[in-house]
C-alpha positions in Angstrom: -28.5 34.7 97.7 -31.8 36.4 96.2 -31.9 35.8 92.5 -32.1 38.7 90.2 -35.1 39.0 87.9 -34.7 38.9 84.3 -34.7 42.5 82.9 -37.9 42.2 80.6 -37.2 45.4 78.6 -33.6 43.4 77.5 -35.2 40.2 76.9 -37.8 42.0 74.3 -35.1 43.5 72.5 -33.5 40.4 71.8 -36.5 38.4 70.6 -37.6 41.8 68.5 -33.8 41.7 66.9 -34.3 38.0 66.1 -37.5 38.4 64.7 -36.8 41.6 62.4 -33.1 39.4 61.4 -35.6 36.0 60.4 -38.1 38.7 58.5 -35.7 40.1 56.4 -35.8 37.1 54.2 -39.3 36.6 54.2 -40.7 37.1 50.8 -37.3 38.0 49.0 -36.2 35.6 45.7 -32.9 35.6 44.3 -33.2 37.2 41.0 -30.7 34.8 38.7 -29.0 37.1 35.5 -26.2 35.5 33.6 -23.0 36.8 32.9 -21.0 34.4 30.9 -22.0 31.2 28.9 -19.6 29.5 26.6 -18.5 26.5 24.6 -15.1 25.5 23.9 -14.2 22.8 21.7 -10.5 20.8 22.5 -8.2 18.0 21.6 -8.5 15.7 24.5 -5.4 13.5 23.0 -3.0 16.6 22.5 -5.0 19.3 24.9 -1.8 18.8 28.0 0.6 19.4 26.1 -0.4 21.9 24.3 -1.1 24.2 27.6 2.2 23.0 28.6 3.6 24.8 26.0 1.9 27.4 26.2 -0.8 27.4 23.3 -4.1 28.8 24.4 -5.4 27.7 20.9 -6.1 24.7 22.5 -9.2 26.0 23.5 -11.9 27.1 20.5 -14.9 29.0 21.6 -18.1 27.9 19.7 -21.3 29.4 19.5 -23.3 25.9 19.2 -23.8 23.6 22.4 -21.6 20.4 22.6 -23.0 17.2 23.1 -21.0 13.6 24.3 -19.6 11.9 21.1 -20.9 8.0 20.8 -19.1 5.5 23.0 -17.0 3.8 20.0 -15.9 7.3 19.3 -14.5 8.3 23.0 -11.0 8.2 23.4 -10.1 7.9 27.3 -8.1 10.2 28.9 -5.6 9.6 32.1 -6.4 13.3 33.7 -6.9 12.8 37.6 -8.1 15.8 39.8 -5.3 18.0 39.6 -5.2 17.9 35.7 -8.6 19.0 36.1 -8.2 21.7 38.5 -4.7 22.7 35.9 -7.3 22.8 33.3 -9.5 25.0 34.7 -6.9 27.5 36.1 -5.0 27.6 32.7 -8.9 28.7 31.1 -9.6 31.1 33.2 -5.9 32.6 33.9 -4.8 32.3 30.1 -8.0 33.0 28.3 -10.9 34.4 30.2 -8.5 37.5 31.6 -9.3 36.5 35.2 -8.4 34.1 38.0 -10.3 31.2 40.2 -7.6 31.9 42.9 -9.5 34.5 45.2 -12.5 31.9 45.2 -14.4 29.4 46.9 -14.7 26.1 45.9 -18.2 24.7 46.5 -18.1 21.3 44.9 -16.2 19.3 42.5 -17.2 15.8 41.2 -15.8 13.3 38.8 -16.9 10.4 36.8 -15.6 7.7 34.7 -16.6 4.5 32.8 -15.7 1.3 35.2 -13.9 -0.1 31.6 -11.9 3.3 32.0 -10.6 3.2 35.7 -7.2 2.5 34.8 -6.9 5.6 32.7 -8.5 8.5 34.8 -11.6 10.7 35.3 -13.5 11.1 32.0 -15.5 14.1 32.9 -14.6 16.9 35.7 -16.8 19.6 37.1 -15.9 22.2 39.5 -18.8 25.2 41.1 -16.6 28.2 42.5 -18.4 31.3 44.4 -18.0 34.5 45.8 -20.0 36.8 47.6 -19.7 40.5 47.1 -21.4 43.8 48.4 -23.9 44.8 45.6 -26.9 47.6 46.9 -26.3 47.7 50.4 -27.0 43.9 50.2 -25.2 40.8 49.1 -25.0 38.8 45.2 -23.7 35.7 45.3 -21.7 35.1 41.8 -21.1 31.4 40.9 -18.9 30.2 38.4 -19.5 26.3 36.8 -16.7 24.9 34.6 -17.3 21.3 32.9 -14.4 19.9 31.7 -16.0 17.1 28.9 -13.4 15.2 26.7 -15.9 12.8 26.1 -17.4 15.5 24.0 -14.4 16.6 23.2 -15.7 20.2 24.9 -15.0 22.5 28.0 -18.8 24.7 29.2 -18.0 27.8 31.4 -21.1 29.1 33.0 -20.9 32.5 35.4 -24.4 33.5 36.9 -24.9 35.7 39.8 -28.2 35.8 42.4 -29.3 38.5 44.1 -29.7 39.5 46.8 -27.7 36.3 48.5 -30.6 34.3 50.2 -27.6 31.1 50.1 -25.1 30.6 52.4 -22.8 27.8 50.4 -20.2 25.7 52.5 -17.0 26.2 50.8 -14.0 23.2 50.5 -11.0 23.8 52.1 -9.0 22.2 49.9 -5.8 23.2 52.3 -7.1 20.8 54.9 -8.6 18.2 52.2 -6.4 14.9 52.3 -8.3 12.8 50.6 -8.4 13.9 46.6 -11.2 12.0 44.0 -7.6 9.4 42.9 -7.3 8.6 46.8 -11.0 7.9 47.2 -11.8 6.1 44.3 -9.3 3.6 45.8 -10.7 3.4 49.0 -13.7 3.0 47.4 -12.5 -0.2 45.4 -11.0 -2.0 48.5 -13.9 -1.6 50.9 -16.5 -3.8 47.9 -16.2 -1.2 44.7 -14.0 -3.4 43.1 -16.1 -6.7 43.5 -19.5 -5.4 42.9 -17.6 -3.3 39.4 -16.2 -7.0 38.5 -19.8 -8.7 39.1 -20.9 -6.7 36.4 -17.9 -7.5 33.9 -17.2 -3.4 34.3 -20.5 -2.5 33.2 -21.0 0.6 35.0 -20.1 4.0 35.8 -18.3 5.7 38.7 -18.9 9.1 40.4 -17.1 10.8 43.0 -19.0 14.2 44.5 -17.8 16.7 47.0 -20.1 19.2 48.2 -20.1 20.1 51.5 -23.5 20.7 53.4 -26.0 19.4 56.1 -26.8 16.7 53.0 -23.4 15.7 52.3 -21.7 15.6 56.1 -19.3 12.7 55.2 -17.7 14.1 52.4 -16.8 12.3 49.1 -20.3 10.4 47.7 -18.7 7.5 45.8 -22.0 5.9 43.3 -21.3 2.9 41.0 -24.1 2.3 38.8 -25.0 0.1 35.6 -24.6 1.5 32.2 -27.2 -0.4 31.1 -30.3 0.7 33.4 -28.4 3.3 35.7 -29.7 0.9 39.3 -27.2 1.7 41.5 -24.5 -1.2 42.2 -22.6 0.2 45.0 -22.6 3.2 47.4 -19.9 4.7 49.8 -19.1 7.4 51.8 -15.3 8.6 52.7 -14.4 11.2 55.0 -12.3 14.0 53.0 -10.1 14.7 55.8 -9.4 11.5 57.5 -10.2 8.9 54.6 -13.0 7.4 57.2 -15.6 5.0 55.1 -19.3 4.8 55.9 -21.7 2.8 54.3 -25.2 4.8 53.7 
């Protein structure tokens, strides 16, 4: 059977499409404006159930920036991921007029002292975004929450870029089996725990989830010393199927 020839005129159009699709981006920056940046102070002892009751009180805007209180002065919490993720929504729903329900999570990560594992996460930090049509292009509006009782402080940061020269990987925390609690234990019984004890709990632990090309494996477990920061211990767990890698 005689082969046909490629239609030249066809293939040209393609590569020109491809071409003028690569340019657009060429030479374009994201121009960075922020819309919301705000301190609140809280009561890291009393700070559940209070929302539980429903006093937004709890939460005292202040005009200063916060800073962590001295060691001897923190007070550990026992908040795991979803008292976290309660906190945030209860901020944003009950004080800030608005809702984290219609978007994206882009990462999330946790930390806590080693001396403090029994207790909970001691800090919690979530990154949500959306993308909406803005001058016939696209602004990408990102929303940071850090959730601080070591500070005794919540900071809410909203910023948006444009145009959207980002494509973020969102979590689909529908499919996401394996929550910052479940892989902090995996984490101790594949050589956390022994390398936290060699230290006499001298270190910190955090847990990130951010998906991208740089962060395939999912939850980045670090345990470092809390005297020089060198890392102790590193470990990789699968989000979905609770699968450990060793970097």
């Amino acid at each position: 059977m005689k082969r046909l020839a490629p239609d030249i005129s066809v293939i040209l159009a393609v590569i020109i499409l491809f071409v003028t699709m690569l340019s657009c981006n060429i030479g374009q920056t994201e121009e960075q404006t922020t819309l919301f940046d705000q301190y609140y102070t809280i009561d890291p002892t009393s700070l559940m159930v209070s929302l539980k009751n429903g006093d937004m009180n709890a939460f005292t805007p202040v005009s200063d920036d916060l800073e962590l209180l001295p060691v001897d002065q923190q007070l550990p919490v026992d908040w795991l991921q979803a008292d976290y993720f309660y906190i945030a929504n209860t901020l944003y729903d009950s004080v800030l007029g608005k809702t984290l329900q219609s978007w994206q999570l882009s990462s999330m990560d946790f930390s806590s002292r080693c001396s403090y594992i029994h207790n909970g996460f001691q800090n919690g930090r979530f990154e949500f975004f959306k993308v909406v049509k803005e001058k016939e292009q696209e602004s990408r509006i990102i929303r940071f929450i850090d959730i601080d009782p070591r500070g005794n402080f919540i900071y809410v940061k909203e910023q948006k870029y444009y145009p959207n020269l980002v494509n973020l990987e969102a979590i689909d925390l529908i499919q996401l089996k394996i929550s910052a609690d479940r892989a902090f234990q995996i984490a101790e019984s594949n050589g956390g725990e022994e390398k936290r004890q060699s230290v006499g709990n001298a270190c910190n632990i955090s847990l990130v989830l951010s998906p991208g090309p740089a962060n395939k494996r999912g939850w980045k477990v670090s345990y470092t010393r809390s005297d020089n920061g060198i890392p102790l211990f590193r470990v990789e767990i699968d989000p979905i199927t609770g699968e450990v890698y060793f970097p």
